[in-house]
N, C-alpha and C positions, 0 to 999 in steps of 0.2 A: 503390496504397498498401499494400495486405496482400494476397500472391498467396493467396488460401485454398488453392486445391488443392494446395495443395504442403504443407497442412499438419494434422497429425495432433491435433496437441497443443498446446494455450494457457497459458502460465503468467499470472497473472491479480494484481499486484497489488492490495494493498486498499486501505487508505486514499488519498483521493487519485485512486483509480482506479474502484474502486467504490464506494467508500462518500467520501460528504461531507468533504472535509478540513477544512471550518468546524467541527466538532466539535473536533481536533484543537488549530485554531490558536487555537478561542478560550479548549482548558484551557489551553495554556502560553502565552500571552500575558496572558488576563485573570483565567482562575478562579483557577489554582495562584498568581498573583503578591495576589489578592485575599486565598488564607488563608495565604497566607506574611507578609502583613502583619498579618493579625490575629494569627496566631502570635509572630511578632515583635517586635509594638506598631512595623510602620513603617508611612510611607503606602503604596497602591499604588504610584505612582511610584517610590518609593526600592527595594521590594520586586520592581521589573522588572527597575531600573539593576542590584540585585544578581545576579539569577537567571540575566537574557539573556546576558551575558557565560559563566557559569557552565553553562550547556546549549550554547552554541555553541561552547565550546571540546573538548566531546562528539560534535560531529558528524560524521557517517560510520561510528564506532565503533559497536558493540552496543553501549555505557550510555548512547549518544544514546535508544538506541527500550526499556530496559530499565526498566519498573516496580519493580524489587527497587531497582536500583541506586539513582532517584531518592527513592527514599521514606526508606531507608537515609541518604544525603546530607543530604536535607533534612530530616528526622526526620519526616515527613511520609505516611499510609497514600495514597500516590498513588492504589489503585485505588476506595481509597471516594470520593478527590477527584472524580474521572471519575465516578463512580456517580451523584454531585449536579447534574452538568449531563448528563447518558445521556440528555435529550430531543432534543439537540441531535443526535444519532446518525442517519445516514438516509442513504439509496441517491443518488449522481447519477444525474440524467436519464439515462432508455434503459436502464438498467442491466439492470433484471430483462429484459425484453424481449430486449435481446444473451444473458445468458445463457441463454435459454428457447429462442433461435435455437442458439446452441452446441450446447446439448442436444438439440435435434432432427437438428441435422446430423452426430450420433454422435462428434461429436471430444471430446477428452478435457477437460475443466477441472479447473486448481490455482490454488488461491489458494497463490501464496507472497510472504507477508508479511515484515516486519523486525516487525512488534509484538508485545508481549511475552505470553504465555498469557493473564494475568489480566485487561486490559483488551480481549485478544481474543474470551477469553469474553463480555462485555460486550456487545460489538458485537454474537458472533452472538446475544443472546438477545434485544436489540433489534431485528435486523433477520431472521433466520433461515435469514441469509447461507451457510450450510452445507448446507441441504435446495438449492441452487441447484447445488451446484457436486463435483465427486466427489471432494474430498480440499482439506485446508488445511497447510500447512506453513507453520509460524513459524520463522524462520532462530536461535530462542532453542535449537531442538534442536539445531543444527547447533555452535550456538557462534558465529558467526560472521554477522557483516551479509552483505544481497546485491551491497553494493559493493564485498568481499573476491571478488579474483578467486580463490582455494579453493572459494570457497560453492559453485560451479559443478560443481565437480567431487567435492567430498562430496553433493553433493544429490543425483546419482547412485546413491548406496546406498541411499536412500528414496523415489526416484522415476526409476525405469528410463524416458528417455528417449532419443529420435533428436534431438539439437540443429539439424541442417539442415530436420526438419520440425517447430519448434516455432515459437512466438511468444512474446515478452513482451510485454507493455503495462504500463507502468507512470507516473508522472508524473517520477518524479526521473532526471535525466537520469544521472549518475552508476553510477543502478544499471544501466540501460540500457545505458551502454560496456562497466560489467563483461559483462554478458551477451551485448555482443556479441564482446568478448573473448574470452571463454568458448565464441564460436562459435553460437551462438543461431544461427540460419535469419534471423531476422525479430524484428527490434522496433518500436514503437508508443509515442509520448509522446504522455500526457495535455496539454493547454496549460491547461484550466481545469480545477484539483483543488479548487479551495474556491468553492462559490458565491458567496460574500461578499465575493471579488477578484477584480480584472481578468484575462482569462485572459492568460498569458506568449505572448508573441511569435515568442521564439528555442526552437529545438528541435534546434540543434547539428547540423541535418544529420538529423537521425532523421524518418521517416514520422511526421506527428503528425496528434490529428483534437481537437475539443475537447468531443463527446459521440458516443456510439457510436450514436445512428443515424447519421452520416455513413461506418459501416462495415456495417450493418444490412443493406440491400439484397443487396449482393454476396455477403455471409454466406447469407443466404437463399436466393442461386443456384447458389449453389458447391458441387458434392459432396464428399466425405471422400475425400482421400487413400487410395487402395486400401491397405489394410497387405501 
């Protein structure tokens, strides 16, 4: 599933990946459609029909994953929205543990995210997702989502890697082709990113596992790639 030895360096999505996507789905499904109806005087229902059309016709693009953008839109301080449900926020299974195993076996960990500074902040003060891992990159620096095959190749000015010895893992498959478009060594799809749903089935061909002890073991036998 993931040849370790052959690899130096991990790029590590976050939501989804490591962290809980039920945070996530339950702000833009239930909270933000909850004070966009108070804001509005609609019900929730009417305040979903509005919004869900209006974020999915966002997707893929940076102002799908952008706080400025949707607060802006909606007249609305998205990151204090996030801040009201922040208990929801929390690590999937295995997580700290894989990365405790990463760090022990010398290879390199990035988080690189699509989510935007201010509710990234967020996370890490929740979870302290940063003291885990040696570096975070939000694709908000770059300009550009990680579904833009560019991302790949400007991420290179701020993260000098070897593409044949890296890894992604992430849950959206999308991002995944770009990366491996991009040439990536090796990628990894999440099937179960939200606790609170069913894990997905289909993983388009890609190595997939649905929590990271079932990568765990080999991780912990595997030496680092001689540099």
């Amino acid at each position: 599933m993931v040849n370790w030895s052959q690899l130096d360096t991990l790029f590590l999505d976050m939501d989804g990946t490591l962290l809980d996507l039920h945070f996530d789905s339950h702000f833009w499904l239930e909270h933000l459609p909850l004070r966009y109806a108070e804001h509005h005087a609609l019900t929730p229902e009417q305040a979903r029909a509005r919004l869900l059309p209006m974020i999915q016709a966002e997707q893929g693009t940076l102002n799908w994953y952008c706080t400025d953008y949707w607060s802006e839109r909606l007249n609305l301080d998205i990151t204090r929205l996030k801040a009201e449900v922040s208990d929801r926020i929390s690590y999937r299974p295995y997580v700290p543990e894989f990365l405790s195993a990463v760090k022990a076996s010398g290879r390199r960990a990035v988080i690189v995210t699509n989510c935007h500074p201010d509710p990234l902040a967020l996370k890490l003060q929740r979870t302290g997702l940063d003291q885990r891992v040696d570096r975070i990159i939000s694709s908000h620096t770059l300009g550009k989502p990680k579904e833009d095959p560019q991302f790949w190749q400007d991420l290179q000015h701020l993260e000098r890697f070897r593409p044949d010895t890296t890894l992604m893992v992430d849950d959206s498959l999308p991002v995944l082709q770009s990366a491996r478009d991009a040439g990536i060594g090796q990628c990894l799809a999440v099937l179960a990113p939200d606790s609170q749903q069913p894990a997905r089935e289909d993983s388009a061909g890609m190595p997939a596992i649905h929590h990271f002890d079932e990568v765990l073991p080999h991780l912990q036998q595997s030496p680092r790639l001689p540099s």
